[in-house]
C-alpha positions as CSV (number, residue, x, y, z in Angstrom):
1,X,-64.4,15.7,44.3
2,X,-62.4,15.8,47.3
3,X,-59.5,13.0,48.4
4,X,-59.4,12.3,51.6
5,X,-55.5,11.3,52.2
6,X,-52.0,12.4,54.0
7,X,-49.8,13.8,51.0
8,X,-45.9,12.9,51.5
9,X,-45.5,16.1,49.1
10,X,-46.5,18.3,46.7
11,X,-44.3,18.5,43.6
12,X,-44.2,20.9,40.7
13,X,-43.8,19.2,37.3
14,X,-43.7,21.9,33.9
15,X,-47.6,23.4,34.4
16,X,-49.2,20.9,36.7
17,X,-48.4,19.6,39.8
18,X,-48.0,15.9,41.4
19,X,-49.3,15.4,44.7
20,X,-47.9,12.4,46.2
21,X,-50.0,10.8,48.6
22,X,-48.7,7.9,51.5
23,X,-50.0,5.3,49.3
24,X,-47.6,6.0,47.0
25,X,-50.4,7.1,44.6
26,X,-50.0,10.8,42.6
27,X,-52.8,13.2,41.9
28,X,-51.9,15.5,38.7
29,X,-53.3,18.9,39.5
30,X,-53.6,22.4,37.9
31,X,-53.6,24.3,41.6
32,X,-52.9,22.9,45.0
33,X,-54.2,24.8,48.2
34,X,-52.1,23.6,51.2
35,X,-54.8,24.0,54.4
36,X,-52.7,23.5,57.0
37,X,-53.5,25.5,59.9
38,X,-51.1,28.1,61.4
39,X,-48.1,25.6,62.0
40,X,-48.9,22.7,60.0
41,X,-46.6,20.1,61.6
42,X,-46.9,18.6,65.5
43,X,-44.1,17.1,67.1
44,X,-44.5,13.3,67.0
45,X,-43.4,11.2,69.9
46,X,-40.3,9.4,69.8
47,X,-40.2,6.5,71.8
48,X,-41.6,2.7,71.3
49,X,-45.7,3.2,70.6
50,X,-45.7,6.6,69.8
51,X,-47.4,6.2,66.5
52,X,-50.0,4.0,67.6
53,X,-53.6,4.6,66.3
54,X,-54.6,5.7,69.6
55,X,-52.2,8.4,69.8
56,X,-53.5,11.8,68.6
57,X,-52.4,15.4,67.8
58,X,-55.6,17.1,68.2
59,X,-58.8,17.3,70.6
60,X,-61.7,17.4,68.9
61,X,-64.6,16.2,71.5
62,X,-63.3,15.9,75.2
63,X,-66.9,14.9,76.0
64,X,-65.3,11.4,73.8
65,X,-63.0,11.5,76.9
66,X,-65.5,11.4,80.2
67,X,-64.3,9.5,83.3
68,X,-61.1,7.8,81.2
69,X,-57.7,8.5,81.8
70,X,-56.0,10.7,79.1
71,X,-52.2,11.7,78.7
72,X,-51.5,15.0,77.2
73,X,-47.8,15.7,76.5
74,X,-46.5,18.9,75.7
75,X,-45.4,22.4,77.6
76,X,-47.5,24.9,75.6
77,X,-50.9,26.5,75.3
78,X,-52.0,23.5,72.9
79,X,-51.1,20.8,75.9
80,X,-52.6,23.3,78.8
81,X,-55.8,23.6,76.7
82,X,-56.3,20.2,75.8
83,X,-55.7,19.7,79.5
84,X,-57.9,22.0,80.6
85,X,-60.8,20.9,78.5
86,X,-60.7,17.6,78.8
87,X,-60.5,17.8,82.8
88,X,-63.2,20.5,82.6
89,X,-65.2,17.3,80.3
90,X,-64.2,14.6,83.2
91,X,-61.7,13.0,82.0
92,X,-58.8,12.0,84.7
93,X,-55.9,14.1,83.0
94,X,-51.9,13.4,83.4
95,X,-49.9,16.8,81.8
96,X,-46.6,15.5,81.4
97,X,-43.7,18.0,80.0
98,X,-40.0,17.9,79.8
99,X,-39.4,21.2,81.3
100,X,-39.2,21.9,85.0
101,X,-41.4,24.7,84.6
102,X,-44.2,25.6,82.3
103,X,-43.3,28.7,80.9
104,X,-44.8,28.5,77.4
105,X,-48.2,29.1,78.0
106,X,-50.3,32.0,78.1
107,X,-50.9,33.3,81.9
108,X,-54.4,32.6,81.5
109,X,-54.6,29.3,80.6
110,X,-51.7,28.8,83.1
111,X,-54.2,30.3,85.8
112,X,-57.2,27.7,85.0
113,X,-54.6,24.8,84.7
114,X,-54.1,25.3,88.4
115,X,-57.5,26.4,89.0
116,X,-58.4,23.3,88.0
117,X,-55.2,21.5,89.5
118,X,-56.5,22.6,93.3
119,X,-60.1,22.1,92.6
120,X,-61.1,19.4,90.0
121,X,-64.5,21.1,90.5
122,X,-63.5,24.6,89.9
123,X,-66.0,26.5,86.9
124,X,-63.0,26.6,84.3
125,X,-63.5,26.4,80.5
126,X,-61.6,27.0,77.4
127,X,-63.4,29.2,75.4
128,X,-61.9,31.0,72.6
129,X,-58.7,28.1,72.4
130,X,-55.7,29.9,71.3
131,X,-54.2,26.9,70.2
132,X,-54.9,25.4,66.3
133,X,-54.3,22.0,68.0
134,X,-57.6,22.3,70.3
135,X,-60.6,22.8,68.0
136,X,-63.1,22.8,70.2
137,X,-64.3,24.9,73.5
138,X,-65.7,23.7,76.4
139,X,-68.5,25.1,78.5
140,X,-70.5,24.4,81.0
141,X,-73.4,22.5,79.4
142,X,-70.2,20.6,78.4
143,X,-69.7,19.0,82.5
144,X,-69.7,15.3,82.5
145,X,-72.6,14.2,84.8
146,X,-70.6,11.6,86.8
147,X,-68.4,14.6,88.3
148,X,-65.6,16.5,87.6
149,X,-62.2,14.9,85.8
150,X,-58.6,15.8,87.3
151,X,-55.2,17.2,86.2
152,X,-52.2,15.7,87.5
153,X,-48.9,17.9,86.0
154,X,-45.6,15.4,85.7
155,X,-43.3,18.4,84.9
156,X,-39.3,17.4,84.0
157,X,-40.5,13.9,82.6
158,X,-40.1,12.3,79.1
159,X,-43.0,9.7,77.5
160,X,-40.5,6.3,77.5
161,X,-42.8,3.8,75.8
162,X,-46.6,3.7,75.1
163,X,-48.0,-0.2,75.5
164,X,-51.7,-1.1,74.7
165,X,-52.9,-0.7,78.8
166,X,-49.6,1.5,79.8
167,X,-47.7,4.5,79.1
168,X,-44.3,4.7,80.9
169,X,-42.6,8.2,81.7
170,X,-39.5,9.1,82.9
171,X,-38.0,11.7,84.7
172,X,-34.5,13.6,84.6
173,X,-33.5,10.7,87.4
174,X,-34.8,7.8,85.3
175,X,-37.4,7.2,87.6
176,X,-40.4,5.9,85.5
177,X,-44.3,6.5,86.3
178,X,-46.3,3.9,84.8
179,X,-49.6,5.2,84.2
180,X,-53.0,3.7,82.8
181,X,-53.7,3.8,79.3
182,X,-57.0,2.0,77.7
């Protein structure tokens, strides 16, 4: 029977092994299969509120996200397709990145970024999502039907602090941005 559970590690002990779960409970097991995707591990956010339950590392129904505002961090193709969809679902979408530049991302999914950057209601979708961390594509059936969402990119600014109504960035001349978070 399956556990459901976030393992700490995996350790091997003579013929078995002992998976150690966040509980502090062990599971003895013949074989483990370690499903983790192509890169396993996200970058966690370092600042005050950055583990917060309402923090996530993947997008799994941007349709969840209609009409809200949503801040998606990161300089990547994972950040511009999370970005992308959930705009493209009608959400109200801040990018924020610590590079000046975008320069990670594929040229394609830079090119419906900005697509959708100049015109919120411009037919963009992520369909074949490169990234492991957006597990979902969008359409058009997928359109919310109270109008298209927005992207707003904060390039060359950090994530400062997350607060239950607030997330506070900051930029490379300490100015912060304050910016709605529910």
């Amino acid at each position: 029977e399956p556990i459901l559970s976030r393992i700490d590690r995996v350790e091997r002990k003579g013929r078995e092994c002992l998976v150690h779960h966040a509980d502090k409970s062990v599971t003895r097991a013949q074989h483990v299969l370690v499903a983790i995707g192509r890169r396993g591990v996200y970058r966690a956010l370092d600042c005050p509120g950055g583990r917060l339950d309402k923090v996530q590392s993947r997008l799994y129904d941007p349709q969840e996200f209609a009409r809200k505002p949503v801040l998606v961090v990161g300089g990547g193709n994972a950040a511009v397709e999370a970005a992308v969809a959930l705009a493209a679902c009608g959400a109200r979408v801040t990018l924020s990145h610590r590079q000046a530049v975008l320069s990670k991302p594929s040229q394609e999914n830079l090119d419906k970024l900005h697509a959708l950057e100049r015109d919120p209601s411009a037919d963009v979708h992520i369909e074949h999502p490169v990234s492991p961390y957006v597990t979902t594509a969008t359409m058009k059936t997928m359109k919310s039907p109270e109008g298209p969402g927005s992207i707003r990119v904060l390039p060359g600014t950090v994530v400062a602090r997350i607060e239950p109504a607030t997330v506070t960035l900051v930029d490379g001349e300490q100015q912060e941005t304050t910016i709605p978070n529910y």
